[in-house]
C-alpha positions as MATLAB code, in Angstrom:
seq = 'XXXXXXXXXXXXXXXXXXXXXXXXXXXXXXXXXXXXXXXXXXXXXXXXXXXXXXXXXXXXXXXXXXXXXXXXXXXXXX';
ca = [
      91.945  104.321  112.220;
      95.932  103.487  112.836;
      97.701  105.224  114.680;
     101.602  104.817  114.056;
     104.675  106.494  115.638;
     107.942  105.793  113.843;
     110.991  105.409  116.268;
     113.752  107.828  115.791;
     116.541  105.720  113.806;
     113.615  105.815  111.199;
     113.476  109.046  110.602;
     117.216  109.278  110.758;
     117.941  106.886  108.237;
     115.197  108.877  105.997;
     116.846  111.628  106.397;
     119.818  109.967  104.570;
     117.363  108.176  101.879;
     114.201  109.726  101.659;
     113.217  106.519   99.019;
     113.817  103.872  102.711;
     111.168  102.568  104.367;
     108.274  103.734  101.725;
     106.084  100.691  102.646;
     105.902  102.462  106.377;
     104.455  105.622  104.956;
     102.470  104.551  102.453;
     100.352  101.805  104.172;
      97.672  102.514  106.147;
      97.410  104.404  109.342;
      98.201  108.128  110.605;
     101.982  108.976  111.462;
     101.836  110.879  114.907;
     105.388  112.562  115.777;
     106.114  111.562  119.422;
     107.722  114.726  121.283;
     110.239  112.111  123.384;
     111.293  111.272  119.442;
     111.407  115.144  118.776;
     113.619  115.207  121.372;
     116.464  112.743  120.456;
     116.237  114.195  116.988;
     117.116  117.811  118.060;
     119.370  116.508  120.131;
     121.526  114.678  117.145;
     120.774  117.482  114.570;
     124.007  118.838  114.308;
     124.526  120.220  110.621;
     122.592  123.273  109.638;
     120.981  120.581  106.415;
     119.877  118.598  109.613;
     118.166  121.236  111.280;
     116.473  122.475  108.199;
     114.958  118.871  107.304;
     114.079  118.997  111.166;
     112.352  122.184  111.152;
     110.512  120.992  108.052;
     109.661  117.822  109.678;
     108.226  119.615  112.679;
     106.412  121.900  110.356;
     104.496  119.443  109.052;
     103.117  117.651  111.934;
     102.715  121.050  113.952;
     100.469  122.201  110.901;
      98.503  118.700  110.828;
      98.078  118.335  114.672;
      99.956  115.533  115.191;
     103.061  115.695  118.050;
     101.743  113.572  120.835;
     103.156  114.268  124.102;
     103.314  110.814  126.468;
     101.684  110.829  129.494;
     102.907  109.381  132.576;
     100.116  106.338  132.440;
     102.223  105.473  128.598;
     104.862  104.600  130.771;
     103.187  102.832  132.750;
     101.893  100.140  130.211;
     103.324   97.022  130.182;
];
């Protein structure tokens, strides 16, 4: 199985046009939800329609089981 993690100017720029970037979701492989990305896009959520797409976002992968949390060894990785 895939595993993919989509960077956070992704998920930004779907924000603004949920119809971007279909190919990435709809090929194969499992979107995980990286918390460092979780992270950046709290940090720039700064509308209340931005939060609400966030919190439904985080919803989603909370429900599924898929926010990853890096490990110190990730970083580590060449």
């Amino acid at each position: 199985m895939i595993k993919k993690i989509i960077d956070t100017n992704i998920y930004i720029d779907l924000f603004l046009n949920p119809d971007l970037y279909e190919d990435i979701f709809l090929s194969e492989g499992t979107i995980y939800l990286s918390s460092v990305i979780l992270m950046e896009l709290i940090a720039g959520a700064h509308t209340k329609e931005a939060r609400k797409s966030l919190k439904e976002l985080i919803s989603f992968f909370k429900s599924v089981g898929r926010i990853i949390i890096p490990s110190e060894m990730d970083y580590e990785k060449p």
